[in-house]
N, CA and C atoms as an extended XYZ file, in Angstrom:
210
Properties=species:S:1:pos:R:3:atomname:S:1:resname:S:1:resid:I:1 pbc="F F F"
N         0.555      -21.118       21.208 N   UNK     1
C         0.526      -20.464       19.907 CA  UNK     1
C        -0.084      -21.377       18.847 C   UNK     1
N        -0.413      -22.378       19.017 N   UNK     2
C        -0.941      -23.592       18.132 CA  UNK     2
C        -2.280      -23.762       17.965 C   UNK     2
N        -3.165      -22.802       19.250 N   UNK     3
C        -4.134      -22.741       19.023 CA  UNK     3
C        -5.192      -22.605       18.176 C   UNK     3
N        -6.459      -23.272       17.481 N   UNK     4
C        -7.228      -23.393       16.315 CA  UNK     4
C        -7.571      -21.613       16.395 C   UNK     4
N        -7.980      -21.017       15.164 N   UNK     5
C        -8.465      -20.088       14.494 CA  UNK     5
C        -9.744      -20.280       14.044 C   UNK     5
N       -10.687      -19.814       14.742 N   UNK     6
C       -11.818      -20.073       13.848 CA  UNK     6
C       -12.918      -19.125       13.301 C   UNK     6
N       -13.409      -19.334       12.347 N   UNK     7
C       -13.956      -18.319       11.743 CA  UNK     7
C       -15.642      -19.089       11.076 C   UNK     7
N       -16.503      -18.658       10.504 N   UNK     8
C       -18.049      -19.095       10.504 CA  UNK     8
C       -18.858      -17.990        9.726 C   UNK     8
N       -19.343      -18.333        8.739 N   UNK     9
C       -20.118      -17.434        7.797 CA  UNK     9
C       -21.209      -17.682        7.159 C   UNK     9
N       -22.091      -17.184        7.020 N   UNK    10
C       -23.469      -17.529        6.666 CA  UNK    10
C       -23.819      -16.726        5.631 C   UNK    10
N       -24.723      -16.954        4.733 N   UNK    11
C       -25.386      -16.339        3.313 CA  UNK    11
C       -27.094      -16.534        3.528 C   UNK    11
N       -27.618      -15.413        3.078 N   UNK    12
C       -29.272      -16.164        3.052 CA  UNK    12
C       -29.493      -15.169        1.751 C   UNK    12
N       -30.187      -15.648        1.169 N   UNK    13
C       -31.186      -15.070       -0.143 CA  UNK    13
C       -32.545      -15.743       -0.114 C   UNK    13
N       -33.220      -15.263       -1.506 N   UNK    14
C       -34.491      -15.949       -1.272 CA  UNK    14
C       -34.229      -17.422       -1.863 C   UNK    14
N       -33.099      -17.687       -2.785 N   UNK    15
C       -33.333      -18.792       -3.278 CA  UNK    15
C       -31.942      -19.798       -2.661 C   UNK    15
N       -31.124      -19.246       -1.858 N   UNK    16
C       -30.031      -19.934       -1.189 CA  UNK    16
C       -30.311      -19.426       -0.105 C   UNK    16
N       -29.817      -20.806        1.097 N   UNK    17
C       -29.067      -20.193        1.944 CA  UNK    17
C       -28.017      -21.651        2.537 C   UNK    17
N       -26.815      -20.679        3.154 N   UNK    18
C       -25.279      -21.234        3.437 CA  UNK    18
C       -24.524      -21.034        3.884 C   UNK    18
N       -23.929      -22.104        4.817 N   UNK    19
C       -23.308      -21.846        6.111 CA  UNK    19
C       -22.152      -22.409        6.097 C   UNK    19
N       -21.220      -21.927        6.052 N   UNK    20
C       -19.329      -22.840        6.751 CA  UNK    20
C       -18.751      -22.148        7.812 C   UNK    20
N       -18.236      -23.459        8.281 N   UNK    21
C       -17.113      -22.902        9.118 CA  UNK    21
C       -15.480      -23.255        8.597 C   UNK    21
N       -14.517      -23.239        9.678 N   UNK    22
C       -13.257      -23.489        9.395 CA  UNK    22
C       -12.542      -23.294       10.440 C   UNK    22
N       -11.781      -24.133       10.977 N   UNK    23
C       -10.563      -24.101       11.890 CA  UNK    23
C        -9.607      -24.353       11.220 C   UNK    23
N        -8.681      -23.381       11.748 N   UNK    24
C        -6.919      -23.391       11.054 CA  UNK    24
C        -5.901      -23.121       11.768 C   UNK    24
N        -4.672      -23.388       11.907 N   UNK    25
C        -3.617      -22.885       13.175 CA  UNK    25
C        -3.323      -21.686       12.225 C   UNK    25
N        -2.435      -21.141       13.190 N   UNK    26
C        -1.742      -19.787       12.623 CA  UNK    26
C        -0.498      -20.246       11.601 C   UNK    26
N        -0.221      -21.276       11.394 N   UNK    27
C         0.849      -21.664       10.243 CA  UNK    27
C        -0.325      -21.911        8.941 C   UNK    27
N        -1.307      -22.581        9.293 N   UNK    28
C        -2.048      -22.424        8.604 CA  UNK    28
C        -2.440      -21.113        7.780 C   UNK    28
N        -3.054      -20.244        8.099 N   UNK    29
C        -3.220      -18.806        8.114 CA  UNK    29
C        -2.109      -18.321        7.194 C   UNK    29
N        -1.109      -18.287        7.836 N   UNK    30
C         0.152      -17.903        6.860 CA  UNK    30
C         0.432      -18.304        5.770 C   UNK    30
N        -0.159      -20.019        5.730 N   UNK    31
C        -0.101      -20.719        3.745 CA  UNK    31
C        -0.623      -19.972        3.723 C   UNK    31
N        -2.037      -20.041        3.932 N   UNK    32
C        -3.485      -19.545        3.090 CA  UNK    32
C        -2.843      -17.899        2.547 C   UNK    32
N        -2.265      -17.041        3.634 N   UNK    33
C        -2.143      -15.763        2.679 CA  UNK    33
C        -0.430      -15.943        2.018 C   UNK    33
N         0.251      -16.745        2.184 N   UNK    34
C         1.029      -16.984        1.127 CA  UNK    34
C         0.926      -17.148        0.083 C   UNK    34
N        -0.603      -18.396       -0.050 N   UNK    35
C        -0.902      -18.783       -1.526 CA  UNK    35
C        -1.724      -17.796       -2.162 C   UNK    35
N        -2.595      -16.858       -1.192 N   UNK    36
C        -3.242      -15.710       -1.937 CA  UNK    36
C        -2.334      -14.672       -2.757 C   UNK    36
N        -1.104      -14.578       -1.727 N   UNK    37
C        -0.478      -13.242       -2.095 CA  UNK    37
C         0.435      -14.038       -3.216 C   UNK    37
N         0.609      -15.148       -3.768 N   UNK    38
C         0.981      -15.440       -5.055 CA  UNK    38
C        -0.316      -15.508       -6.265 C   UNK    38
N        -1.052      -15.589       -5.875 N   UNK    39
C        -2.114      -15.611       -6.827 CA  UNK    39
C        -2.420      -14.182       -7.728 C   UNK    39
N        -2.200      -13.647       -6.010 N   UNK    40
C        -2.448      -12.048       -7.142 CA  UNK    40
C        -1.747      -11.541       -7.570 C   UNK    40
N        -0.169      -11.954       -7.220 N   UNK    41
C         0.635      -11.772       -7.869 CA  UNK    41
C         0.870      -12.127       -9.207 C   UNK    41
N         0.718      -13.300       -8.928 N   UNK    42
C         0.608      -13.678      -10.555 CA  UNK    42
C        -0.369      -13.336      -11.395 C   UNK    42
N        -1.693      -12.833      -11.438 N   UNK    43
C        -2.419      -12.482      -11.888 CA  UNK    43
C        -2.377      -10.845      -12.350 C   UNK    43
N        -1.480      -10.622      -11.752 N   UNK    44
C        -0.968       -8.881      -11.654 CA  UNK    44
C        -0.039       -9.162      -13.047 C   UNK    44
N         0.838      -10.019      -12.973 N   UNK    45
C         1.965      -10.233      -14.037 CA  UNK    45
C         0.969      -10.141      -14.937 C   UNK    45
N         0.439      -10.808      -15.125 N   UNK    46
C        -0.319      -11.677      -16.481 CA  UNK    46
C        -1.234      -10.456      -17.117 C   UNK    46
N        -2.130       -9.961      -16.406 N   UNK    47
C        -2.603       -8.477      -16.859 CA  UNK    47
C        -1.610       -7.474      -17.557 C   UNK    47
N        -0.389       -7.269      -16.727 N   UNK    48
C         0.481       -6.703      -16.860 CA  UNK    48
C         1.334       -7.040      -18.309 C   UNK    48
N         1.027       -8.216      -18.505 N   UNK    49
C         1.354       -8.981      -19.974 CA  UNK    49
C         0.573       -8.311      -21.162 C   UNK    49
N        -0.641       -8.691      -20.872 N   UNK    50
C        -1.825       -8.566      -21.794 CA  UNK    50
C        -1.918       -7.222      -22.490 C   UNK    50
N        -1.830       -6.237      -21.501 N   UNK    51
C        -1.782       -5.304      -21.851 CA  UNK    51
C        -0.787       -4.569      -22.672 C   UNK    51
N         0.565       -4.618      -22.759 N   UNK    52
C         1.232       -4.467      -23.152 CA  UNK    52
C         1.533       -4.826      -24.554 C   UNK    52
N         1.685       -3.476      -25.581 N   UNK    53
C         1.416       -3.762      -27.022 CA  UNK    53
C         2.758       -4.670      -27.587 C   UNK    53
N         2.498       -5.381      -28.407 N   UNK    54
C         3.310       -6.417      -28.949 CA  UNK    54
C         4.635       -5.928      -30.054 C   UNK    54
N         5.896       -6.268      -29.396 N   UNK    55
C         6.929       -5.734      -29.794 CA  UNK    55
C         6.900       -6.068      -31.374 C   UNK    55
N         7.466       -5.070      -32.705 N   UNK    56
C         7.365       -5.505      -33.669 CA  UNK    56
C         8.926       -6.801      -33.840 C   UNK    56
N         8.718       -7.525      -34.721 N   UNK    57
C         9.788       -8.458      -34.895 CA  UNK    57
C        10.983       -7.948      -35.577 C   UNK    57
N        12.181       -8.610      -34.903 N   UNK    58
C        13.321       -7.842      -35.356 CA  UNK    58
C        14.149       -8.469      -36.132 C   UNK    58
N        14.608       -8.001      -37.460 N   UNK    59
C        15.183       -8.725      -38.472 CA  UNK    59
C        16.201       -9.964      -37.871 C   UNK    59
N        16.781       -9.524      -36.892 N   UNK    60
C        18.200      -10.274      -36.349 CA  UNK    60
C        17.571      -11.748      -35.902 C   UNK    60
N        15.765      -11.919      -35.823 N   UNK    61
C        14.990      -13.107      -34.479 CA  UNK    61
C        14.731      -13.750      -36.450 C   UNK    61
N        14.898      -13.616      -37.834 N   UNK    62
C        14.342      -14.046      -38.397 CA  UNK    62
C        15.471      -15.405      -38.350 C   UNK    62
N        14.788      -16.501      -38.894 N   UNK    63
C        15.517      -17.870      -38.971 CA  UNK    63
C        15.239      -18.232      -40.401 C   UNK    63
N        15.822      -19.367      -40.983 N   UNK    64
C        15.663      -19.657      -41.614 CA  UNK    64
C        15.433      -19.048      -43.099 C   UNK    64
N        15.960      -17.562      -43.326 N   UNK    65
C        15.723      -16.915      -44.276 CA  UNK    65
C        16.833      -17.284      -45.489 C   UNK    65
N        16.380      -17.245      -46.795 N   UNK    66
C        16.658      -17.394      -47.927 CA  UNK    66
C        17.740      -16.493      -48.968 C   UNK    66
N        17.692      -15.219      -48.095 N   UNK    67
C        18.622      -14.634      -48.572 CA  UNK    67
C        19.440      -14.703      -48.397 C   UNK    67
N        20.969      -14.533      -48.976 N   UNK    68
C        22.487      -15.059      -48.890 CA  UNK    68
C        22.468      -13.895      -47.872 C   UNK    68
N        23.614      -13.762      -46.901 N   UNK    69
C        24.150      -12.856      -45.914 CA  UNK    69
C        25.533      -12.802      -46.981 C   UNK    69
N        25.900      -11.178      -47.186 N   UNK    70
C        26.850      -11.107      -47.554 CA  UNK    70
C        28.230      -10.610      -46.983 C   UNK    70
């Protein structure tokens, strides 16, 4: 089960061309889509942030205010 994984890919254009390979075990394999499937995860959050319209501020979050509390 330890056996290498290997994989090999090539690109050509007119103004590049490019070649890799890669050997990886299968624990290997499993970081690699561990660390993917946090990436997009997190990148999902963060969109998920952005988008979302900005709560107005609520009297109770003010600090430091000047008026007496009666």
């Amino acid at each position: 089960m330890d056996e290498l994984q290997r994989a090999y890919a090539s690109i050509e254009t007119p103004h590049l061309r490019a070649r890799a390979a890669v050997e990886v075990t299968p624990a290997g394999l499993l970081a690699l889509g561990g660390m993917v499937a946090t990436i997009l995860a997190g990148s999902a959050a963060i969109v998920l942030a952005a988008r979302r319209p900005a709560a107005p501020p609520r009297l109770s979050d003010r600090r430091g205010s000047t008026r007496s509390r009666r």
